[in-house]
C-alpha positions in Angstrom: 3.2 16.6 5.4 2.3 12.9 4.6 -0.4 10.7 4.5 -1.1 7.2 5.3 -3.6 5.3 3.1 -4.6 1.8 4.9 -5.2 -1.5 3.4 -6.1 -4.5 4.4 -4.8 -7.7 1.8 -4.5 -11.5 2.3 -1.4 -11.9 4.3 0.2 -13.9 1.5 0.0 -10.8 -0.5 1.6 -8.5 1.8 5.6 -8.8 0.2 3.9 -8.7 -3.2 2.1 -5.0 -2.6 5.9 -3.9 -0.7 7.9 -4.7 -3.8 5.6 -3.1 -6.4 5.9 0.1 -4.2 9.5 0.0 -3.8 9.5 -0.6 -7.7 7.4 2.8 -7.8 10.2 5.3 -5.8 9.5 7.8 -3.9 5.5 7.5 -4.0 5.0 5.7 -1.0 6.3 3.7 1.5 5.0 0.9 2.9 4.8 -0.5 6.5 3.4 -3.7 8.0 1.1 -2.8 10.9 -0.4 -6.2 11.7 0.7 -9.4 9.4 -1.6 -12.0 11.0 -4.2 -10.0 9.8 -2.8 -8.2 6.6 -2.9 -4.8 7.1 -0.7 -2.0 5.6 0.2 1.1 6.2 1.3 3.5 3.2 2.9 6.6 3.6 2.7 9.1 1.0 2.3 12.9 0.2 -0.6 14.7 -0.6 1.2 15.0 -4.4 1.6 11.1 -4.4 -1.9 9.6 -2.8 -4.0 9.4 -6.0 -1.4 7.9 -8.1 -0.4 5.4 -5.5 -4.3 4.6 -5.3 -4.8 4.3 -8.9 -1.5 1.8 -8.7 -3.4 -0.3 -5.7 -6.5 -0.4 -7.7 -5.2 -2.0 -10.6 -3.0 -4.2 -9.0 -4.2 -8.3 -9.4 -4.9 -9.2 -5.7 -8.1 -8.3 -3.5 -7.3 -5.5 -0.9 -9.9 -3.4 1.5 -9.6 0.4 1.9 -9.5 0.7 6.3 
């Protein structure tokens, strides 16, 4: 079963937030749902969702839970 956590970032930051997850395997996976307006999609299990919001949260850019 997976999850999808939803952020909104500036769109500038979008490749930034993909290649930090892709640096953290297997935790998530991220998806681009509208770039114009910077939101993400990130897929991850019920095992992986904390850790990849404790990652989010300390990362240096300004994002929005949607």
């Amino acid at each position: 079963m997976t999850d999808m956590i939803r952020i909104r970032v500036n769109s500038q930051d979008i490749n930034y937030i993909n290649r930090i997850m892709e640096g953290y395997e297997h935790l998530g996976v991220v998806t681009t749902v509208n770039k114009e307006e910077g939101v993400l999609a990130i897929r991850v299990t019920p095992d992986t969702r904390r850790e990849v919001e404790t990652i989010l949260n300390h990362l240096p850019v300004s994002f929005q839970f949607v």
